[in-house]
C-alpha positions as a Python dict, from the first residue, in 0.01 Angstrom:
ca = {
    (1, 'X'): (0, 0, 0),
    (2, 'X'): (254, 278, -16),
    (3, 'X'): (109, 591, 228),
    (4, 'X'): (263, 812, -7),
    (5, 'X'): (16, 665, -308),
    (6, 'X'): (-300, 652, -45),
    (7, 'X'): (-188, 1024, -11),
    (8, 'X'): (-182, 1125, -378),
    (9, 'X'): (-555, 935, -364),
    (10, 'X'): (-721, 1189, -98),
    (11, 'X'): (-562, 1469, -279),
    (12, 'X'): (-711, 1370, -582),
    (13, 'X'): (-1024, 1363, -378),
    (14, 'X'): (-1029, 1676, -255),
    (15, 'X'): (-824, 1885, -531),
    (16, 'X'): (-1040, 1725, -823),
    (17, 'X'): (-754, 1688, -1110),
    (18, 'X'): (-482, 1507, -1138),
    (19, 'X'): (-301, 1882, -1240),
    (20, 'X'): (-452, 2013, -903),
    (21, 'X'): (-236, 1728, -719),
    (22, 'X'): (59, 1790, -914),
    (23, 'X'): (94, 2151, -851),
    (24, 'X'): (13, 2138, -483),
    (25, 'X'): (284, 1843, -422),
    (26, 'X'): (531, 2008, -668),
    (27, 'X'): (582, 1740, -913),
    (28, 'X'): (442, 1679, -1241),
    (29, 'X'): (98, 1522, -1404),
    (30, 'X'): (251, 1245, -1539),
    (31, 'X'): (418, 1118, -1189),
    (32, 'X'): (68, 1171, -1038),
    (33, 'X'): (-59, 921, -1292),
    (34, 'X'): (215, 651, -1264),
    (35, 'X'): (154, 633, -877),
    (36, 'X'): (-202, 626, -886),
    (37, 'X'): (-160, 340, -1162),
    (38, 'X'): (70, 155, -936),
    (39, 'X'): (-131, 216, -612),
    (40, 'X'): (-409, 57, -862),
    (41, 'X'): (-279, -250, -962),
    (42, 'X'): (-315, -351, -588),
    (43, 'X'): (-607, -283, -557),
    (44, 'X'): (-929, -551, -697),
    (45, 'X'): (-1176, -297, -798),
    (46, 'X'): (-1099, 50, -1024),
    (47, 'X'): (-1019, 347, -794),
    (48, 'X'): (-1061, 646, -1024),
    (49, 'X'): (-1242, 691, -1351),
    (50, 'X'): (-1305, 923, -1637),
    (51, 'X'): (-1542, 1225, -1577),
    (52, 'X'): (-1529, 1409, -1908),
    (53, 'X'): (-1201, 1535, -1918),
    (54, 'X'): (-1119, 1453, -1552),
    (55, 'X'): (-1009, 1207, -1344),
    (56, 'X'): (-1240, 1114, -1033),
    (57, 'X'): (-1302, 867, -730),
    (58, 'X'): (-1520, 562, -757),
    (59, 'X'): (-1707, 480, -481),
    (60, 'X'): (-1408, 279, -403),
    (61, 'X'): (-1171, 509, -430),
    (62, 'X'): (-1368, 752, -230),
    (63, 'X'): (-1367, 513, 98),
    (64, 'X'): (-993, 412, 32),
    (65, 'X'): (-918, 802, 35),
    (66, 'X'): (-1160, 801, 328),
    (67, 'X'): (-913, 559, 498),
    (68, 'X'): (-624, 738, 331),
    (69, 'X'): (-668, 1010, 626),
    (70, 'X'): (-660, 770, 909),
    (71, 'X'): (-374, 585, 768),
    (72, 'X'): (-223, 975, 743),
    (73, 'X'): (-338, 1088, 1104),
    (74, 'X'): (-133, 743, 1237),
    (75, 'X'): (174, 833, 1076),
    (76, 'X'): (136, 1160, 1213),
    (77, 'X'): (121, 1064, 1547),
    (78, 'X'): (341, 777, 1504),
    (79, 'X'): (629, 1068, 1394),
    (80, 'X'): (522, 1246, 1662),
    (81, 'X'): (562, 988, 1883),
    (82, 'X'): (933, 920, 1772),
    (83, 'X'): (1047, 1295, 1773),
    (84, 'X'): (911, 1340, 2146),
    (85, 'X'): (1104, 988, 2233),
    (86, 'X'): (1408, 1110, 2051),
    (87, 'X'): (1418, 1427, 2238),
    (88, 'X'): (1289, 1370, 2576),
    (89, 'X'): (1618, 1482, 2789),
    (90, 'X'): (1458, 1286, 3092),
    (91, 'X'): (1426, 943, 2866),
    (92, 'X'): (1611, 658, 3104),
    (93, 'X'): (1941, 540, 2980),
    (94, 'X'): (2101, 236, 2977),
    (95, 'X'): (2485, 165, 3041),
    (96, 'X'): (2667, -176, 3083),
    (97, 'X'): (3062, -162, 3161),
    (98, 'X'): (3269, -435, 3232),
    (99, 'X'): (3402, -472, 3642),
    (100, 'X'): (3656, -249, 3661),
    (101, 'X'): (3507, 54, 3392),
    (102, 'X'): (3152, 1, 3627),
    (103, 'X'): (3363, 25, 3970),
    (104, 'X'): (3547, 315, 3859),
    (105, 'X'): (3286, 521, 3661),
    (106, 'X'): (2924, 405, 3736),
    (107, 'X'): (2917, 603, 4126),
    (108, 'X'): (3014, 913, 3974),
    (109, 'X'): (2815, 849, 3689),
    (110, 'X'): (2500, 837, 3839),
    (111, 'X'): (2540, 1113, 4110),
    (112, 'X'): (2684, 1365, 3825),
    (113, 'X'): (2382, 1311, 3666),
    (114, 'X'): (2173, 1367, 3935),
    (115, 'X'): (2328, 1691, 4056),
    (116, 'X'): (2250, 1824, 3732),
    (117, 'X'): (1949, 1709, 3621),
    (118, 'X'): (2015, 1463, 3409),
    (119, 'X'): (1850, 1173, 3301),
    (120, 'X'): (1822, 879, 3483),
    (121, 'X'): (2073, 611, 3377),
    (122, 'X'): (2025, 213, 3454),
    (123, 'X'): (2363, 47, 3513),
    (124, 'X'): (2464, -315, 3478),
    (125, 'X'): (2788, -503, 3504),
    (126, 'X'): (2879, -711, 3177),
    (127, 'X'): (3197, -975, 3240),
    (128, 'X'): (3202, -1103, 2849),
    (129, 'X'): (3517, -1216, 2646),
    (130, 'X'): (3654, -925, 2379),
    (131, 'X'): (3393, -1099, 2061),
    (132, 'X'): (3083, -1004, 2313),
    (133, 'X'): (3093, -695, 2359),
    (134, 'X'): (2932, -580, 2032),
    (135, 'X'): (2648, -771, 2109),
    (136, 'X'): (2588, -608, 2394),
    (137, 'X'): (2460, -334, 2228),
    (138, 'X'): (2127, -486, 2171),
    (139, 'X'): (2017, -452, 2513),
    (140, 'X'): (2221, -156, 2630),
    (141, 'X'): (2202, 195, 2510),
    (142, 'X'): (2583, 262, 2552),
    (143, 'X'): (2824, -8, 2596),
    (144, 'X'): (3153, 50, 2782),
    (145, 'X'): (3433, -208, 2623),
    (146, 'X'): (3779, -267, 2640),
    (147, 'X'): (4058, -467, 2425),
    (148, 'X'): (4429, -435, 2346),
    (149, 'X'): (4585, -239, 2085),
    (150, 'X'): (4642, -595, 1901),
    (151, 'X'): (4272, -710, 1970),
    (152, 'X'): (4056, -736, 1641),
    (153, 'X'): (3885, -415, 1597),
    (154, 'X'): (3514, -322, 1690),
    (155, 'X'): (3267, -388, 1363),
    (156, 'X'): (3205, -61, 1307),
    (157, 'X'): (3023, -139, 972),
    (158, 'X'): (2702, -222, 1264),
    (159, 'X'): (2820, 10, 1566),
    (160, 'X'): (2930, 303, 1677),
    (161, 'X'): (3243, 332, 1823),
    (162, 'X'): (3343, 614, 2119),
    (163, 'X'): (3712, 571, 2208),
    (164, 'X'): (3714, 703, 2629),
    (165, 'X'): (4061, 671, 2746),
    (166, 'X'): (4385, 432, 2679),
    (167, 'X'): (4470, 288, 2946),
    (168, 'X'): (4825, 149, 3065),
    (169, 'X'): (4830, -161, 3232),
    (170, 'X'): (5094, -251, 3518),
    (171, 'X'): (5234, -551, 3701),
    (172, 'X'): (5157, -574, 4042),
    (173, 'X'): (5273, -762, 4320),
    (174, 'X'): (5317, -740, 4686),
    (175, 'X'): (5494, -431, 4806),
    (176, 'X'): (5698, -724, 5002),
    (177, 'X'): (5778, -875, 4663),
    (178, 'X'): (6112, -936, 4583),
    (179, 'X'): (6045, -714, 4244),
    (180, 'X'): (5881, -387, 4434),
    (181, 'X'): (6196, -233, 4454),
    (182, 'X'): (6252, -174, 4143),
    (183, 'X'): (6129, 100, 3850),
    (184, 'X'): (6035, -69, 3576),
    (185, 'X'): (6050, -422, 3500),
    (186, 'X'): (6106, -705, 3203),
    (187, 'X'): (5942, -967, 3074),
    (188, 'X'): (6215, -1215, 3164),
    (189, 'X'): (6195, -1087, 3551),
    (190, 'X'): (5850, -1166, 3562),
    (191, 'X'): (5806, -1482, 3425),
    (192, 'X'): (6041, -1597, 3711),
    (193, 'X'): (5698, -1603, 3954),
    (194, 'X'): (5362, -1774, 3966),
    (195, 'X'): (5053, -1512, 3781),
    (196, 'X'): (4725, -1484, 3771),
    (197, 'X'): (4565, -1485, 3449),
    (198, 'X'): (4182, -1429, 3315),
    (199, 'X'): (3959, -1646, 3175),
    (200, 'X'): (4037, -1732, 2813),
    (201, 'X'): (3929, -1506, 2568),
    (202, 'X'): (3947, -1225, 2802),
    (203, 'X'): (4152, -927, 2655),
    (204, 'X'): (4455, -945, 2903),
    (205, 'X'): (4496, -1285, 2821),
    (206, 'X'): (4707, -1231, 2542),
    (207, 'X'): (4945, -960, 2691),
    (208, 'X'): (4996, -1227, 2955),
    (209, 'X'): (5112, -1432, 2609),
    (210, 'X'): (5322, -1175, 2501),
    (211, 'X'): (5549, -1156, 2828),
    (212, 'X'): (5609, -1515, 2778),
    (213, 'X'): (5722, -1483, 2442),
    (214, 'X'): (5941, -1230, 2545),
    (215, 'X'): (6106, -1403, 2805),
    (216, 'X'): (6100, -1730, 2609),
    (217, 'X'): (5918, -1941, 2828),
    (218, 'X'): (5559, -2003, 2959),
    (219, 'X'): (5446, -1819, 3280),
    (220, 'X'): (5312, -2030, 3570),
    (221, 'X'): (4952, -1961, 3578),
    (222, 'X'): (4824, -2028, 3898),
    (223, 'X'): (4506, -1895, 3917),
    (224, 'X'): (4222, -1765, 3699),
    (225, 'X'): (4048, -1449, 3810),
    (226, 'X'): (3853, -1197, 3606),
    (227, 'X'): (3697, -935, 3866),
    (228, 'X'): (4034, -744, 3942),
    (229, 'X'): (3943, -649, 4284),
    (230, 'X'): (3971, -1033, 4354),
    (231, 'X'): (4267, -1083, 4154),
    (232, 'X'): (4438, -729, 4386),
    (233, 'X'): (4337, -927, 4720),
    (234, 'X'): (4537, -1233, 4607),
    (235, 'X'): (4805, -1027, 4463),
    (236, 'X'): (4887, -853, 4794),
    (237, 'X'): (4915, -1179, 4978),
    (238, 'X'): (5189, -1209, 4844),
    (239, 'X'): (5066, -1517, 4612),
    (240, 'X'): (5122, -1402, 4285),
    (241, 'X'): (5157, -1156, 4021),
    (242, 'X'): (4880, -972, 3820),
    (243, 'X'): (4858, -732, 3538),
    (244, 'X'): (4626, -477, 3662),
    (245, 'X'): (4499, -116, 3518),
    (246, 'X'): (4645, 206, 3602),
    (247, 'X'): (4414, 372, 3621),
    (248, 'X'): (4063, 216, 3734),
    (249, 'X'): (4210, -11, 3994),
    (250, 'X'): (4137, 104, 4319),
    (251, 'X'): (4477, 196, 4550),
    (252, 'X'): (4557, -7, 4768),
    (253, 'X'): (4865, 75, 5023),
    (254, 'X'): (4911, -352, 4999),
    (255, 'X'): (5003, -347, 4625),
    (256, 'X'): (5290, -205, 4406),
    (257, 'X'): (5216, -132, 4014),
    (258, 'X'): (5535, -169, 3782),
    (259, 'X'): (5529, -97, 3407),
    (260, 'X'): (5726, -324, 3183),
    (261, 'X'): (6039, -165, 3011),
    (262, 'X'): (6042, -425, 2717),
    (263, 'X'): (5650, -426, 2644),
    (264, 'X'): (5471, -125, 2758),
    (265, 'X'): (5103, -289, 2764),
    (266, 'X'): (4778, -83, 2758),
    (267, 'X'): (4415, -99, 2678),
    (268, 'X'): (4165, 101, 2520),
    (269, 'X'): (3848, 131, 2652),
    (270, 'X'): (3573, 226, 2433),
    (271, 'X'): (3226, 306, 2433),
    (272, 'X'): (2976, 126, 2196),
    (273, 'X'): (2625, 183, 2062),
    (274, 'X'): (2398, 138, 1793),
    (275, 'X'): (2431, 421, 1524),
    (276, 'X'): (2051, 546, 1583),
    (277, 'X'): (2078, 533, 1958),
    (278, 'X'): (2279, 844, 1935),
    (279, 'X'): (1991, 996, 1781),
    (280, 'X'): (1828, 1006, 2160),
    (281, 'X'): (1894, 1364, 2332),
    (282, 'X'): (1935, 1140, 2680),
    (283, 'X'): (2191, 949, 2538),
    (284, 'X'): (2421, 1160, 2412),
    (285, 'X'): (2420, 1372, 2741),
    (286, 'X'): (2475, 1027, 2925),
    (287, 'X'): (2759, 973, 2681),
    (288, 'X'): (2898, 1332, 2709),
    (289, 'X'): (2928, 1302, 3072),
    (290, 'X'): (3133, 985, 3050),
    (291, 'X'): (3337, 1167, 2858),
    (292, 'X'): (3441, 1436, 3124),
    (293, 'X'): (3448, 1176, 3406),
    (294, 'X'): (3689, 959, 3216),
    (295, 'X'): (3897, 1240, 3090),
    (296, 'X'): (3877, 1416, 3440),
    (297, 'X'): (4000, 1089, 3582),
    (298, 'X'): (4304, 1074, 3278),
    (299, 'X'): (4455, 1383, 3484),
    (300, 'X'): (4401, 1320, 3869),
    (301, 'X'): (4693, 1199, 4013),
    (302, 'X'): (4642, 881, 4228),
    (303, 'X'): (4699, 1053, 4582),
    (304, 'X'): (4996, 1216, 4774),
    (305, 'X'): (5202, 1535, 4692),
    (306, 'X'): (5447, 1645, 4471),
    (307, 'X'): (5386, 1387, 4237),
    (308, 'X'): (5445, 1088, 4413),
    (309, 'X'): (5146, 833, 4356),
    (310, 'X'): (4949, 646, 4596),
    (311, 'X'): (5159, 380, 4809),
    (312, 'X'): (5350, 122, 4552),
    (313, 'X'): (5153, 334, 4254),
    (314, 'X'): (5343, 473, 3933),
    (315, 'X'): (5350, 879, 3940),
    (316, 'X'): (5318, 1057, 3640),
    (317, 'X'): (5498, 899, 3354),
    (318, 'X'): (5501, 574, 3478),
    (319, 'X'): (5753, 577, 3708),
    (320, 'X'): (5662, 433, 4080),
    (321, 'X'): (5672, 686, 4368),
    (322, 'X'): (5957, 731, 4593),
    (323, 'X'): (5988, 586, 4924),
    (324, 'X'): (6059, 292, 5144),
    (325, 'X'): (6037, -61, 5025),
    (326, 'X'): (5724, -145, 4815),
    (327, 'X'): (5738, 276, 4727),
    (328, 'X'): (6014, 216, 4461),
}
């Protein structure tokens, strides 16, 4: 039964004419009949009857209307229920990132949102190829995602999508490699030494195939490793090279981060949620202060003066900082 029909039924109750109904709800006499016809035919035993010139309640119709109240007092409360939930400020909040995103942005996360009162937010680590992420969304309020500018785009026909930052991503080596000397690098330089890739399906996985088209033959990959802060610890032992991100790796005085002349790579990373999610007053002011982290983070230079990076990282635009070997 439609609670709009069970409505029309009470007022009919208490109003006692089908005109009564009509002008209190603003519509006419006749639409007041058709819905009480169709909230009739469901019904197995007549509902209203004639009364002279009226309309009026059988016995039936007097305990459905009867009902018709609780039914109305639910919804009520049930409405009530969602506009509270919707707007409760203090309402917990879920994030999931992958690694790097949750080792960059997840500390300051949570203690910017306690310093101001914010909600409480429940973080978890996600390591899922590109096609999982929108899934992810299910069981996370807001979704923190990444893929290349050549990666098939989010489904936003079922999501919302948040773009955060755009991210370059660098080689890095050693700063004892043979290639930390150097500025910027190509692809045919690179492919002269042993990598380490990620898992397939991973994002990165197909700049890595990129640089090998461009230097016209496959790299040597000699290891597989996803979690980046691994990957940097094999990097600076000098094992192999990586491509890493600029800017939510963690320095490290052992590495040097090159950009590539012939294929400037980058990433975007992304927030994603369910279109009604946003509706929640916690979320958005979870989502708003990812916003100002990430874009606070988009202008902080790595570390040291007058723009020189952090040891072996590129300085503002792109270019590594000055200094002995490994510095550029």
């Amino acid at each position: 039964m439609d609670p709009h029909h069970l409505r029309l039924l009470r007022e009919l109750g208490e109003r006692g004419s089908v005109a009564a109904v009509a002008r209190a709800l603003h519509i006419t006499p006749s639409a007041v009949s058709q819905q009480l016809n169709t909230l009739q035919r469901s019904a197995r035993v007549p509902l209203t009857e004639r009364s002279g010139r009226r309309l009026v309640l059988t016995e039936a119709g007097r305990a459905l209307a009867a009902a018709a109240v609780e039914v109305m007092t639910a919804l009520d409360r049930a409405s009530r229920a969602v506009g509270d939930h919707l707007d409760d400020p203090a309402a917990p909040v879920s994030v999931a990132a992958f690694h790097s995103a949750g080792l960059t942005w997840f500390a300051p996360l949570i203690a910017r949102l306690a310093a101001t009162g914010g909600p409480p937010v429940r973080c978890c680590d996600e390591d899922v190829a590109h096609a999982g992420f929108p899934r992810l969304v299910g069981d996370y309020d807001l979704v923190l995602a990444h893929r290349l500018a050549h990666s098939p785009p989010w489904p936003v026909g079922r999501l919302t999508v948040v773009p955060l930052i755009h991210e370059p991503l660098y080689v890095a080596m050693s700063v004892d490699h043979p290639l930390a000397g150097r500025e910027r690098l190509t692809a045919a330089a690179v492919s002269a030494f042993p990598w380490i890739s990620v898992h397939e399906g991973f994002p990165l996985e197909g700049v890595l195939t990129a640089i090998a088209a461009a230097a016209g033959r496959p790299l040597d990959v000699a290891h597989r490793i996803n979690e980046f802060t691994v990957a940097a610890s094999v990097v600076a032992s000098g094992a192999a090279l990586a491509l890493l991100p600029g800017r939510t790796t963690v320095p490290d005085p052992r590495l040097a981060l090159r950009p590539l002349a012939d294929l400037p790579a980058g990433r975007h990373i992304d927030v994603l949620t369910r279109p009604e999610t946003l509706h929640r007053a916690s979320v958005r002011t979870v989502l708003n202060v990812l916003r100002e982290i990430a874009g606070q983070a988009t202008g902080v230079k790595r570390a040291g003066a007058a723009g020189v990076g952090a040891a072996g990282w590129p300085g503002p635009g792109g270019k590594a900082g000055r200094g002995g070997r490994g510095r550029g």
